[in-house]
C-alpha positions in Angstrom: -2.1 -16.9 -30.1 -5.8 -15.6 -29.0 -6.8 -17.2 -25.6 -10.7 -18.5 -24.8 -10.8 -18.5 -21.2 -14.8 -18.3 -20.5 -16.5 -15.9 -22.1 -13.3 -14.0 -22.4 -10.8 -13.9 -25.6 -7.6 -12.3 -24.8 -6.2 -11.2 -27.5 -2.6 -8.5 -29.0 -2.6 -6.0 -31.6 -1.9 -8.6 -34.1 -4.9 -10.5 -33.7 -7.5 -7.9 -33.7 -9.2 -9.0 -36.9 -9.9 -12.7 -35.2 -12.0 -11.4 -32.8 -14.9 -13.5 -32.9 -19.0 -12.6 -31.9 -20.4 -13.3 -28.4 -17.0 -12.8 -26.5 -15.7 -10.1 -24.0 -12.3 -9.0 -25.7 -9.2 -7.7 -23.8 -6.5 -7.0 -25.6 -3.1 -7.3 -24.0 0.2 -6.8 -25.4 3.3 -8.9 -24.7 5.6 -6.5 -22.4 7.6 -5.7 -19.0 4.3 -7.0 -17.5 3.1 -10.5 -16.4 -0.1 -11.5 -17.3 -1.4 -12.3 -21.3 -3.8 -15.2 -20.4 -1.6 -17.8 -21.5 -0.3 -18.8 -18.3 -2.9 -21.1 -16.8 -3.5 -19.8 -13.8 -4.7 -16.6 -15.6 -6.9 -18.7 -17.7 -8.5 -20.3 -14.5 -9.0 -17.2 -13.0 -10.4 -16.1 -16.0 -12.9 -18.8 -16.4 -13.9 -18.4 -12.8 -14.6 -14.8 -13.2 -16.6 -15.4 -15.9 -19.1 -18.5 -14.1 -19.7 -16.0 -11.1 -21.2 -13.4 -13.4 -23.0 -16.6 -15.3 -24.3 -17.1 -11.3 -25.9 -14.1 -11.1 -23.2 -13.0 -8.7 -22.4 -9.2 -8.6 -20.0 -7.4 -6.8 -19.3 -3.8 -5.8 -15.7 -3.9 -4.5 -13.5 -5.3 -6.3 -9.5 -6.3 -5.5 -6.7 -7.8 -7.9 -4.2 -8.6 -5.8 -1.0 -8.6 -7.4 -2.5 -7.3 -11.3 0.5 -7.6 -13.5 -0.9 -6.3 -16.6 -4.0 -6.1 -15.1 -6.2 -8.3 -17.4 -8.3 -9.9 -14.1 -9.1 -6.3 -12.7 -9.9 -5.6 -16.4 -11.9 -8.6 -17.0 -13.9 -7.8 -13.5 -14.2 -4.3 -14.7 -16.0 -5.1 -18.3 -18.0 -8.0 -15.7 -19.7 -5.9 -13.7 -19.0 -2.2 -15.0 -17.5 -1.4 -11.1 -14.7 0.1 -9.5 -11.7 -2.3 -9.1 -8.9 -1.2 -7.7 -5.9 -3.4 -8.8 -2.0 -3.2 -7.0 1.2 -4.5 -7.6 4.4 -4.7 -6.2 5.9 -3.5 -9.2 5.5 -0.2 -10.2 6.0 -1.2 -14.2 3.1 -3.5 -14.0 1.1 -0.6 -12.2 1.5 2.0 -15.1 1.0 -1.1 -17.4 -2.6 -2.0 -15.8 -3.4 1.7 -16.2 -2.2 1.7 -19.9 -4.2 -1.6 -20.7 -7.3 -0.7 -18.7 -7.5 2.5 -21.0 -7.1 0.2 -23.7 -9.9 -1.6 -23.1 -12.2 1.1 -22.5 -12.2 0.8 -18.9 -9.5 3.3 -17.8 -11.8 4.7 -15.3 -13.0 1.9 -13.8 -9.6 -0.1 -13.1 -7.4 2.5 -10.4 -4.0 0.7 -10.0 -1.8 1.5 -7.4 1.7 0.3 -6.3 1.7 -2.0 -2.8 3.7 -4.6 -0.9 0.6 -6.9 -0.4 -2.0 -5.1 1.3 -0.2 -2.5 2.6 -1.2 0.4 1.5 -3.5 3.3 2.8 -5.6 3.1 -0.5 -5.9 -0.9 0.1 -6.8 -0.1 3.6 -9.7 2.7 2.9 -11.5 0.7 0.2 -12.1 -2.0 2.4 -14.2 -4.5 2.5 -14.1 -6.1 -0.9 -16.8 -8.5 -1.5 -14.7 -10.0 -4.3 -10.3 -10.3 -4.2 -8.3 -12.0 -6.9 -5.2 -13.2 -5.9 -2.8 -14.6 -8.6 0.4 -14.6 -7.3 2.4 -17.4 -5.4 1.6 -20.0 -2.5 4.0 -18.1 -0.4 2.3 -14.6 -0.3 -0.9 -16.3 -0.6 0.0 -18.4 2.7 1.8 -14.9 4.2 -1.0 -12.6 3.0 -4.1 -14.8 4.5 -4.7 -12.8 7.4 -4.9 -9.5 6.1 -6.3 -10.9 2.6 -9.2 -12.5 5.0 -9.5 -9.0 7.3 -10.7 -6.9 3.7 -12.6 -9.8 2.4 -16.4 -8.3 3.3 -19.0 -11.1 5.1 -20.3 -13.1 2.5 -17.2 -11.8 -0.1 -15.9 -14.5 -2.5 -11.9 -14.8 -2.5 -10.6 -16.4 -5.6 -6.7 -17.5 -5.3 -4.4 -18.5 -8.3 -1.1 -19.2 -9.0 -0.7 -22.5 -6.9 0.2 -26.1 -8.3 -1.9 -29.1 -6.9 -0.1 -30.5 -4.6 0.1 -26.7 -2.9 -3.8 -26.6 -2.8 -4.4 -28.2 0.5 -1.0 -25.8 2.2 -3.1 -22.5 0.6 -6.5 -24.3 2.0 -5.0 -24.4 5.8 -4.2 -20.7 5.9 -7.9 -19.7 4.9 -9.6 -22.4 7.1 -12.0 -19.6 8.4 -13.4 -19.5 4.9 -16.1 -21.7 2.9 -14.5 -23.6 0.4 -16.2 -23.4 -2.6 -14.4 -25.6 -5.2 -11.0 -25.8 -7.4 -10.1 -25.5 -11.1 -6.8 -27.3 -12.2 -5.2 -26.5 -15.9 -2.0 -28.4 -16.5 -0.5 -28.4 -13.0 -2.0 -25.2 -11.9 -4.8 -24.7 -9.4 -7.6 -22.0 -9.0 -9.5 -22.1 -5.0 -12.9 -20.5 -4.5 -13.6 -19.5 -0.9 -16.2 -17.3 1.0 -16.2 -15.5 4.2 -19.5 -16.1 6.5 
């Protein structure tokens, strides 16, 4: 089924004649790729994309750290009508973002690129971001939070998903140099908000 994740509605083929008025669509089909907005933690990430832009809040440089499909680079994309670069560990998910993004009428927007975490010269020349989605794991989040917190710009916002509760505070410990901002919980998923000074 359709997903309402803020002013999002993720949607397949099959459902394109539900789309309803007032929405950003991205349509996603079911494939080798993770990511169709049904999983919670792309719901909350969703959601939280979509309250920064209700905050006024605009960004330039734009990550998706680990994009699967990439329907968050996608959503940022259609956001703010910016460059996002999205990367993936998996090189399937990487032609799939690129497939999808050109979907959605944002092909050149949305470059995806294949890297082991942020290792990668691309990753490395585009930075600072003033705005990185991470959905992936607590364990690359927790592995990844110096170099994710060395490309986070001053003042950038770092949004990290794909945590359950009782992980928030482990995630937390390893970006203690950043603000935190809040949490957004779904089932037994979390979403963190955090700044750099």
């Amino acid at each position: 089924p359709p997903v309402r994740a803020g002013r999002f509605f993720v949607y397949g083929a099959h459902d394109a004649g539900t789309v309803p008025h007032g929405v950003i669509p991205i349509r996603i089909e079911a494939g080798l790729a993770f990511g169709t907005g049904h999983h919670e933690t792309t719901a909350l990430c969703l959601s939280v994309l979509s309250d920064l832009a209700r905050g006024q809040a605009a960004f330039h440089n734009v990550l998706d750290l680990g994009a699967g499909t990439g329907l968050l680079a996608i959503g940022a994309a259609k956001l703010w009508r910016k460059k996002v670069l999205a990367s993936d560990i998996d090189p399937v998910a990487v032609e799939v973002t690129r497939q999808n993004a050109r979907a959605n009428g944002v092909g050149p927007l949305v470059n995806a690129v294949t890297a082991d975490g942020l290792d990668n010269p691309l990753l490395k020349k585009t930075a600072p971001y003033d705005l990185i989605i991470a959905n992936i794991l607590a364990g690359p989040l927790t592995r990844l939070a110096p170099a994710i917190q060395q490309t986070l710009a001053p003042g950038g916002t770092l949004v990290l998903s794909g945590l359950l509760h009782n992980q928030e505070l482990l995630v937390r410990s390893f970006h203690n140099r950043l603000r935190f901002l809040g949490q957004r919980r779904m089932g037994p998923w979390s979403a963190l908000v955090l700044e750099k000074a």
